[in-house]
C-alpha positions in Angstrom: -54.9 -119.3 61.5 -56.6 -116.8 59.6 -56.4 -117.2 55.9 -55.9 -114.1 53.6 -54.4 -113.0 50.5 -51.4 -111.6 49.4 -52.9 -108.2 47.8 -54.9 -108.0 51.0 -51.8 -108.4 53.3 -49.9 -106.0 51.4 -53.1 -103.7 51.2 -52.9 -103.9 55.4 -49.4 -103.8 56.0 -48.5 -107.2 56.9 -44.9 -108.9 56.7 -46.5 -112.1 56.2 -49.8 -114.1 55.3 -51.4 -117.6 55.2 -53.6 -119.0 52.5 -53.9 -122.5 53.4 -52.4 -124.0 50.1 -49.4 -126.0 50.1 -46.1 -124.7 48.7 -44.0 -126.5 45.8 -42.3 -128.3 48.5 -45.6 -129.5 50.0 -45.8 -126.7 53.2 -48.7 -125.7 54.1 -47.3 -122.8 55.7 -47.0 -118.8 56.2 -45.6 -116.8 53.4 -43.6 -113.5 53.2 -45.5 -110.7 51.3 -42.9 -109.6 49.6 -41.4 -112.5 48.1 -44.0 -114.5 48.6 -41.8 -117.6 49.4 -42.9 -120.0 52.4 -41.4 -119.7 55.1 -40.8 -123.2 56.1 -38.8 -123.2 52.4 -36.7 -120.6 53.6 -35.7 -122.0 56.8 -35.0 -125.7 55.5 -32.4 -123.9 52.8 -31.2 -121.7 55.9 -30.4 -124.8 57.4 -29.3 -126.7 54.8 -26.5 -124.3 54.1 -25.3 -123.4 57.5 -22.7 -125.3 58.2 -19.3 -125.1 57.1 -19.7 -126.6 53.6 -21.8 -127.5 51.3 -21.8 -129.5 47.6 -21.6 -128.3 44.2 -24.6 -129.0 42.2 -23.0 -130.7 39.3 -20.1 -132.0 40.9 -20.6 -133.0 44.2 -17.5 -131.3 45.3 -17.4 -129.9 48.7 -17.2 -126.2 48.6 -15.4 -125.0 51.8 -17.2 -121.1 53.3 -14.7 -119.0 52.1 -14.6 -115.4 50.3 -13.9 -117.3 47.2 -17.4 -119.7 46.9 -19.4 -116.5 47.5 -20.6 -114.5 44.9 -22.9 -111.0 44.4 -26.4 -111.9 44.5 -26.9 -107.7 43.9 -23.9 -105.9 43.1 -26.2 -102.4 44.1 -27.2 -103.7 47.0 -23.7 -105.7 47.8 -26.1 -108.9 48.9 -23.7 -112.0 48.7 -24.7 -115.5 48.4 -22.9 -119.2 48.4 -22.3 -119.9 44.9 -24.2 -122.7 43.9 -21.4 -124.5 41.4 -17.9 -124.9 42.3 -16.1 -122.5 39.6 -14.7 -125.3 37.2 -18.6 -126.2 36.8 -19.8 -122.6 36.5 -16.9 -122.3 33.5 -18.5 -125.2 32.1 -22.1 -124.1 32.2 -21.1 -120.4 30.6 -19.1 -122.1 27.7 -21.6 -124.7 27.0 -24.2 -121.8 26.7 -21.8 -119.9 24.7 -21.5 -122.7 22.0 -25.6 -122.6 21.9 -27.9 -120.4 19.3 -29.1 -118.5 21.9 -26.0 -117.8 23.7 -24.5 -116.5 20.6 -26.9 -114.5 19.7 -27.1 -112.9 23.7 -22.9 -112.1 22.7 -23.9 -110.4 19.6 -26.3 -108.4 21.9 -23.8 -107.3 24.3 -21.5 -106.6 21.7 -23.9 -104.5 19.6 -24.7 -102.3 22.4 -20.9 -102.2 24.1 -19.9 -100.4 20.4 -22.8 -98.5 20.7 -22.5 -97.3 24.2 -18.9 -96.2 23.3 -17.3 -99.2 24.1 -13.3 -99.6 24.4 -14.3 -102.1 21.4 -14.7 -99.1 18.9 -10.7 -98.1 17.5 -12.0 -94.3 18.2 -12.8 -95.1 21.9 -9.4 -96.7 22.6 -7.3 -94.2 20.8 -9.1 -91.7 23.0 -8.4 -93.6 26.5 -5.1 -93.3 25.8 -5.2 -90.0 24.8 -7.2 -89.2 28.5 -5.4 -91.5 30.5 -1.8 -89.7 29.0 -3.1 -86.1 29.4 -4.2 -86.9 33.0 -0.5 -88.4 33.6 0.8 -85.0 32.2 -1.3 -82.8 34.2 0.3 -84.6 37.0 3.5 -83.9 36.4 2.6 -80.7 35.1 4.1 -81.2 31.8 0.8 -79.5 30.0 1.2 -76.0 29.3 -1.3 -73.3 30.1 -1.8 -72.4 26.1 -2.7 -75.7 25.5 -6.0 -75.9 23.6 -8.9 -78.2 22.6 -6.9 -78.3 19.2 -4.1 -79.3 20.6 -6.1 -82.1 22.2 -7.5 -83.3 19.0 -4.1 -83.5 17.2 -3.0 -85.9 20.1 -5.9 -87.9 20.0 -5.5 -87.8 16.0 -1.5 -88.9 17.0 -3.2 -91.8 18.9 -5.6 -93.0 16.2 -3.4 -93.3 13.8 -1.3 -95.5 16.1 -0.7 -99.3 15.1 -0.8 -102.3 16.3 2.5 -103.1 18.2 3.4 -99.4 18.1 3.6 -97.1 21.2 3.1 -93.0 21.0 6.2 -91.7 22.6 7.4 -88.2 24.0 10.3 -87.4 22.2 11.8 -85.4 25.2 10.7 -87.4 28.2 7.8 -85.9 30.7 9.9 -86.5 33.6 13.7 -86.6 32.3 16.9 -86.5 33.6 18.3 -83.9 33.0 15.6 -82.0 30.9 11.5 -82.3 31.0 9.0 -82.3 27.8 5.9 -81.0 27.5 2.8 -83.3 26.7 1.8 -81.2 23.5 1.7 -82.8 19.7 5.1 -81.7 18.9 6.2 -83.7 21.3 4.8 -86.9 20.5 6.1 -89.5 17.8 4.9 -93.2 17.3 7.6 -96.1 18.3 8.1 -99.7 17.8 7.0 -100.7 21.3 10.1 -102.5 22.0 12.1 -99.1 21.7 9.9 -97.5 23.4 9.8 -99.7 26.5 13.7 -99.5 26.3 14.4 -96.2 26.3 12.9 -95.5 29.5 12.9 -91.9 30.5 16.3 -91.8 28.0 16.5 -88.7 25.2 17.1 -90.9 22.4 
């Protein structure tokens, strides 16, 4: 067999080459160009995991071929692959990371950039979810009126700031009542306990 080398495959075209060294398993083999794996390697893990179970890594436990032991190898390109660890162990691995310096400082990271991304972290990005996720709701049901404004807007989302914990914002004349219909406008809107609010229902109390 020819031997050649991977820039020169790839300069030619080819799917796979053969340089005569061994592999980390010990093949002496062909390899694919563009992972560059042996072949052999691939087709002993191929093998290896083609029947209708295999073991967890850390805990020997039998992991049955079912939707639950798979897991996204690329989420773009919707690639799945066996999970190596049964979930309990994977748990295990992410909190034992977690407790380390370099896993803390990774969550710090994430959380830096989640707040600075616009995250639903920030106080200002929740109040305006809710204010979206409420005026969509009211668009529905057609309950905004056509001189509603981008004023308007900010005094609900103002409403929703100033909301606290364990409090809901409430339309004091329900969206979709009985017997009569509010508008979603600032007027209309008045901060609960969320107990009331949850009570009341579609009820003009």
């Amino acid at each position: 067999m020819k031997r050649i080398s991977p820039k020169q495959a790839k300069s030619q075209g080819l799917a796979r080459y053969f340089t005569g060294k061994p592999c980390k398993n010990g093949h002496i083999y062909e390899r694919y160009t563009a992972s560059r794996k042996c072949r052999k390697c691939t087709h002993v893990k191929v093998k290896k995991f083609s029947g209708l179970f295999k073991f967890c890594t850390s805990c020997k436990k039998k992991l049955k071929k079912i939707p639950k032991n798979f897991r996204y190898k690329s989420k773009k390109q919707k690639v799945l692959t066996f999970r190596p660890v049964c979930r309990i162990c994977g748990r295990e691995q992410v909190r034992k990371y977690n407790i380390t310096l370099k896993g803390k400082l990774s969550k710090q990271k994430r959380d830096k950039s989640y707040v600075a991304s616009g995250g639903r972290k920030t106080k200002t990005a929740r109040a305006k979810a809710c204010a979206l996720s409420n005026l969509r709701r009211a668009r529905i049901m057609n309950a905004t009126p056509k001189w509603f404004t981008e004023e308007h807007k900010k005094e609900i989302q103002k409403i929703y700031m100033s909301c606290p914990k364990g409090y809901h914002v409430d339309h004091f004349i329900p969206l979709k009542g009985k017997n009569v219909c509010g508008l979603h406008v600032p007027n209309n809107l008045r901060i609960i306990t969320a107990y009331k609010n949850l009570s009341k229902g579609v009820k003009l109390i």
